[in-house]
C-alpha positions in Angstrom: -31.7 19.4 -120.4 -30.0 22.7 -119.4 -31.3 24.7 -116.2 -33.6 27.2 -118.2 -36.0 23.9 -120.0 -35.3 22.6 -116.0 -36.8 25.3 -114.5 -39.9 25.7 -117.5 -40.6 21.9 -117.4 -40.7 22.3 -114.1 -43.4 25.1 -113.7 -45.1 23.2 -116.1 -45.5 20.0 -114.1 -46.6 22.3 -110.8 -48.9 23.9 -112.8 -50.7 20.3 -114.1 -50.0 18.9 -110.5 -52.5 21.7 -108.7 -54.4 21.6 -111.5 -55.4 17.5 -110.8 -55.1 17.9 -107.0 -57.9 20.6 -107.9 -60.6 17.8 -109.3 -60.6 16.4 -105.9 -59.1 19.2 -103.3 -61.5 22.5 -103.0 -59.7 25.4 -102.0 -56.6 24.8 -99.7 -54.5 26.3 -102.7 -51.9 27.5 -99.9 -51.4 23.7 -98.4 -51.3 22.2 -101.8 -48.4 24.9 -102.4 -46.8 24.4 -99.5 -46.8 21.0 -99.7 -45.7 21.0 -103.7 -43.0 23.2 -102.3 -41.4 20.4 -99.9 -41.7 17.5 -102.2 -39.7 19.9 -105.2 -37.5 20.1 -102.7 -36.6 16.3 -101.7 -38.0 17.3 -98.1 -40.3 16.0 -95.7 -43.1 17.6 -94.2 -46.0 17.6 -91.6 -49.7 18.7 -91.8 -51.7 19.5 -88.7 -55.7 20.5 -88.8 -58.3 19.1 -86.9 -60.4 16.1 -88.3 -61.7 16.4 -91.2 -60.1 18.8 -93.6 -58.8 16.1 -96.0 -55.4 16.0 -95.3 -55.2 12.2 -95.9 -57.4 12.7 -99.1 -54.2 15.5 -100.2 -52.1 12.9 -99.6 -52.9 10.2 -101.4 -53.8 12.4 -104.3 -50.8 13.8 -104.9 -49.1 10.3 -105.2 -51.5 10.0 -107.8 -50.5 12.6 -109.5 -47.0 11.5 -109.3 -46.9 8.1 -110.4 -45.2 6.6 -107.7 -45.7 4.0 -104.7 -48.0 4.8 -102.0 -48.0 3.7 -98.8 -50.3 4.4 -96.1 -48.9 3.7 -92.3 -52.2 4.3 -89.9 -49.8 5.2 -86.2 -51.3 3.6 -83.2 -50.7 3.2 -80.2 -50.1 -0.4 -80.3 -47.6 0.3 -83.7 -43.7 -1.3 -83.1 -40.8 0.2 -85.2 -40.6 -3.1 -87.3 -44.3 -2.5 -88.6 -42.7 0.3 -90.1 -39.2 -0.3 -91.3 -39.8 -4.7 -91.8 -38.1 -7.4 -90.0 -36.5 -10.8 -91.1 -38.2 -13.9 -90.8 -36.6 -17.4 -90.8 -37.8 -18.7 -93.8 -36.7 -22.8 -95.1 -35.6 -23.8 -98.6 -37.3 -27.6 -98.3 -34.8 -29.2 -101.6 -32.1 -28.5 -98.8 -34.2 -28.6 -95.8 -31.5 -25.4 -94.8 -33.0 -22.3 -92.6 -32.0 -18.3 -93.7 -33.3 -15.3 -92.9 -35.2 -13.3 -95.2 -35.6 -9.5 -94.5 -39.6 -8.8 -95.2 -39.9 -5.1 -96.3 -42.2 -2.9 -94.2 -44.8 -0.1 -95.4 -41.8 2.3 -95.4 -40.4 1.3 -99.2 -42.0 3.2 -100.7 -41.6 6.7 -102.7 -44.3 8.5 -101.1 -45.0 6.9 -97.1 -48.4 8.8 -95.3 -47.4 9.2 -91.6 -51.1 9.3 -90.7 -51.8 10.8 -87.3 -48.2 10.7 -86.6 -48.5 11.5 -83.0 -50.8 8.7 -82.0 -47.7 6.3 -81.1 -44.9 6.4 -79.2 -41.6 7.8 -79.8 -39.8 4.8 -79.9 -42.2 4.0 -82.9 -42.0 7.5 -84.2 -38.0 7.0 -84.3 -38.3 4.2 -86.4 -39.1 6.8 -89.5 -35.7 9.1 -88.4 -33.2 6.6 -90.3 -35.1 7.0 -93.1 -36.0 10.4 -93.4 -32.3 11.4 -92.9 -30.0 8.9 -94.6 -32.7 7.1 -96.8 -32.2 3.7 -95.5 -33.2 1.3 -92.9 -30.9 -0.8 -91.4 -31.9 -4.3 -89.9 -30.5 -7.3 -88.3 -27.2 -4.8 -89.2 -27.6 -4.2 -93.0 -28.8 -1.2 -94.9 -31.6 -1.9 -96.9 -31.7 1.6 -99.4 -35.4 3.3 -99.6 -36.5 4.0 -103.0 -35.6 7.3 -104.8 -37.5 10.0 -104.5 -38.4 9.2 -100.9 -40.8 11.5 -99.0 -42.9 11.6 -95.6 -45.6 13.4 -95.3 -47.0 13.0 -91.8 -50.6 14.6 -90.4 -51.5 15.5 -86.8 -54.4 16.4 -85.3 -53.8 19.0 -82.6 -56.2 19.4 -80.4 -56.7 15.9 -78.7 -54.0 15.0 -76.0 -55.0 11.7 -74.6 -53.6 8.5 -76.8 -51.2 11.2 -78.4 -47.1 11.2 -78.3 -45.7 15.1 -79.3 -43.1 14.3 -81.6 -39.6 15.0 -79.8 -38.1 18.6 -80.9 -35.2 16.2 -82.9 -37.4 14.4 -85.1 -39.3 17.1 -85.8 -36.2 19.2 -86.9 -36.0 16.3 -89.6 -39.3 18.0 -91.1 -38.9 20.7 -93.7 -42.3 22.2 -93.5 -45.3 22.2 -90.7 -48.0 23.4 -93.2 -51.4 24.6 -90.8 -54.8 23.1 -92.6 -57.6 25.3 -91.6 -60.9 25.3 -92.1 -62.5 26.4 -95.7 -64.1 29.2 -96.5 -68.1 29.3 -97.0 -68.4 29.3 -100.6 -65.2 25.9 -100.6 -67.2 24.4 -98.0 -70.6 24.5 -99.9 -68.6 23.1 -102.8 -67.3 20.2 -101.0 -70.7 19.2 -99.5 -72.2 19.1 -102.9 -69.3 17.5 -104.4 -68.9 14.9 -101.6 -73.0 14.0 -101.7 -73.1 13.6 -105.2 -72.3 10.5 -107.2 -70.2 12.1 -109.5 -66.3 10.0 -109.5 -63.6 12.6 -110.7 -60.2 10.5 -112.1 -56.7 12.4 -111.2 -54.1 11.7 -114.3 -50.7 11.5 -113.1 -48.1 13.9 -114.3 -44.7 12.9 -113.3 -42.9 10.1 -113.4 -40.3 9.3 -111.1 -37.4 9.7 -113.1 -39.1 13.3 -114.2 -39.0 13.9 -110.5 -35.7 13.5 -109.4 -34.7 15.5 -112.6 -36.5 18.6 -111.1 -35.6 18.3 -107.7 -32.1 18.8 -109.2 -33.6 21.9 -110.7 -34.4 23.4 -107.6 -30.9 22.4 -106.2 -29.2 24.4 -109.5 -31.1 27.7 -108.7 -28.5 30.5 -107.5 -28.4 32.4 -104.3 -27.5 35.3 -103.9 -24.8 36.0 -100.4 -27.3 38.6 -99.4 -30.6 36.1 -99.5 -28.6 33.4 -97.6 -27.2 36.0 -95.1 -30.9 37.5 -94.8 -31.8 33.7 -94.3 -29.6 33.5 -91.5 -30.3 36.3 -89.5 -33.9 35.3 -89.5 -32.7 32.0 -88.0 -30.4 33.4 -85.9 -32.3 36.2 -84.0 -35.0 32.8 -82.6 -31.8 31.6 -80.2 -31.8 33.3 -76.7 -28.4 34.0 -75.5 -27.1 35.8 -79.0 -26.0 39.4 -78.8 -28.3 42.5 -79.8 -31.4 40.4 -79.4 -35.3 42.0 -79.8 -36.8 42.0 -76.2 -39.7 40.3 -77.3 -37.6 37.0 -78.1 -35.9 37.2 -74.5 -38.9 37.6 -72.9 -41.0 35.0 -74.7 -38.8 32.4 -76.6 -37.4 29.1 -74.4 -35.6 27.6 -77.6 -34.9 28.8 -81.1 -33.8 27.3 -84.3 -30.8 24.8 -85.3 -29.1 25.7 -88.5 -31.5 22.8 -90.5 -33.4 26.2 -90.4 -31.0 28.1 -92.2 -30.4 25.1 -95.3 -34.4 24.7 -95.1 -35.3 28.6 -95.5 -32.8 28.9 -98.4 -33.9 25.8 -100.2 -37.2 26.7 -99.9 -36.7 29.8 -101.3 -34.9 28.3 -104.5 -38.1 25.9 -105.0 -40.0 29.0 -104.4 -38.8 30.7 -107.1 -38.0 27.3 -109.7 -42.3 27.0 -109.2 -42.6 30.6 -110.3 -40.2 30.1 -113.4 -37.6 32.7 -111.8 -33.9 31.9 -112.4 -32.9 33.1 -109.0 -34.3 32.8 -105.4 -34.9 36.4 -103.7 -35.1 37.4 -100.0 -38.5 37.7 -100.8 -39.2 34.2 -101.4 -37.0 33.9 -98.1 -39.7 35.4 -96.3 -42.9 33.7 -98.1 -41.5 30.1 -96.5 -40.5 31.7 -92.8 -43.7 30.8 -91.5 -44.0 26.7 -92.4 -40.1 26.7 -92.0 -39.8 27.9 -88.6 -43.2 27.5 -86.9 -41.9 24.1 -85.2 -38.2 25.0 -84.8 -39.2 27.7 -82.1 -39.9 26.9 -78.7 -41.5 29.5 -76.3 -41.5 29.8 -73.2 -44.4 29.5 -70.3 -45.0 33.4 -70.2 -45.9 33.2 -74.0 -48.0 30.2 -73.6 -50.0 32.4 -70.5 -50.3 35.5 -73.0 -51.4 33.4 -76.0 -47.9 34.6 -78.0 -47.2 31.6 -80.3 -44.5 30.9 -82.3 -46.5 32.4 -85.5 -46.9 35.5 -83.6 -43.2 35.7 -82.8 -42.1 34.9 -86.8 -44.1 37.9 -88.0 -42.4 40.1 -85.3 -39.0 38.3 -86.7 -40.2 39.4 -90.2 -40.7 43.3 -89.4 -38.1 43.8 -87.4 -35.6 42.1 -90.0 -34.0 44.5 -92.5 -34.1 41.9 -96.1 -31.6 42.9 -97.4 -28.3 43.9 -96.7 -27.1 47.9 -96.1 -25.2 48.6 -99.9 -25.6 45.1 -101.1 -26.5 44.8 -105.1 -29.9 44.2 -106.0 -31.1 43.7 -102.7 -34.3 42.2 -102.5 -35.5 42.6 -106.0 -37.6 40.4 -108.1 -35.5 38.2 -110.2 -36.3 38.0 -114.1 -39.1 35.1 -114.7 -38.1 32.8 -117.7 -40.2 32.7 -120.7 -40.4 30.3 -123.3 -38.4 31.2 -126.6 
């Protein structure tokens, strides 16, 4: 299949994906973007809204939708790394009466694991998931076990509660692609869910993709071209977040403790190819740069006390990032402009 059918079939496939999530999800069509936006993109991602909003319902739907293995891991307090990744058990063969160890797969093999309330256990727990976000495996006893392919996790938080909870360390949230903010709906999407919720009407979510079909458009995404301009834009978004650089806005001096590693950089321009593969485009824009800034960046930025005491969050300080930031190179070709959307022959 050449890039052009890549890129169709896979606008296609988002489209019947929302459009399922749809019969159970009301409203939230931003999240269930953002959220099809990371998983196009072989990423990882975390969801944080108060009780309530359905993030675990999201979730779980969108495996449905997907075809693949599901696996839920509920974080406690209580939760030890090898409830997670598995451990070996002796186990006895009784025709030779010999003893061997048998590694016993944990929750984590699977293609899409739910990090439920994420921050509820402790970091030495919440390490346990870094292998395997980052090199896809698990090693145990001192072999690698491989994690099936495609391999996400998608983790929730809740936060407003701070006793029983463990803020994930700045590394291991680095590992995350997106921090997508669920709010609450609107009036008329809450009216709908109460009546949809209270009724005893059972909806049924089809899947779509396959995971063979899945891995073949995450290698669609990876074909879409860049421009140098787009990834240079990319980088001086990234770029003006770390204190200490030259030429620097005063309000990132005066507010920002810690800015962005370069994951930023490779997440921003991926982002912005998946971006555009979901609108049928051929090529990813700085404009599609700037409609992932926000999720990319929001938990890569760390601000300082003097911030926190004038409410100045790291939201805040991305849309200052985002008007102060020329998109597009002085003289360069093309610029920012919309590139041509494919249509079927």
């Amino acid at each position: 299949m050449d890039d052009r059918a890549a890129i169709t079939r896979l606008k296609e496939a988002h489209d019947q994906i929302r459009k399922e999530i749809g019969k159970v999800i009301i409203g939230q069509e931003q999240v269930v973007d953002e959220l099809l936006l990371a998983i196009f993109s072989k990423s990882h991602c975390i969801l944080e809204g108060v009780p309530g909003l359905a993030k675990t319902l999201l979730v779980s739907t969108l495996a449905k939708t997907l075809n693949l293995d599901f696996s839920r891991i509920q974080f406690t307090p209580d939760l030890m790394p090898s409830d997670i990744t598995g451990t070996e058990v002796i186990q006895e063969d009784r025709a030779s009466g010999t003893r061997n160890f048998k590694f016993m797969r944990g929750p984590v093999f699977a293609n899409v694991v739910l990090a439920d309330e994420i921050n509820r256990t402790p970091p030495k727990t919440q390490a346990a998931l870094l292998e395997a976000m980052q090199e896809r495996q698990v090693t145990v006893g001192g072999e690698r076990h491989p994690l099936p392919d495609p391999f996400f996790v998608l983790a929730t938080q809740n936060p407003i509660e701070q006793e029983g909870t463990y803020p994930l360390p700045e590394a291991q949230q680095d590992r995350f692609m997106l921090k997508i903010q669920v709010t609450y709906p609107s009036w008329d999407e809450e009216r709908e869910v109460v009546k949809a919720t209270t009724s005893d009407l059972e909806t049924t979510v089809e899947p779509v993709l396959s995971g063979e079909d899945m891995l073949m458009c995450q290698r669609a995404v990876r074909r879409v071209p860049v421009a140098d301009h787009v990834v240079e834009y990319a980088m001086r978004l990234v770029r003006c977040t770390r204190v200490g650089q030259p030429d620097l806005p005063d309000f990132i001096t005066e507010n920002v403790a810690w800015g962005a590693g370069p994951r930023a950089c490779q997440f921003l321009v991926l982002g912005a190819k998946a971006r555009a593969a979901l609108s049928g485009r051929s090529a990813a824009t700085c404009a599609d740069v700037k409609s992932v800034a926000l999720p990319v960046l929001r938990h890569r930025i760390l601000t300082n006390f003097a911030a926190e005491s004038s409410g100045i969050d790291a939201d805040h300080i991305i849309g200052r990032i985002l008007e102060t930031t020329p998109d597009k190179d002085v003289g360069a070709a093309g610029g920012a402009e919309a590139a041509p959307v494919l249509k079927d022959s």
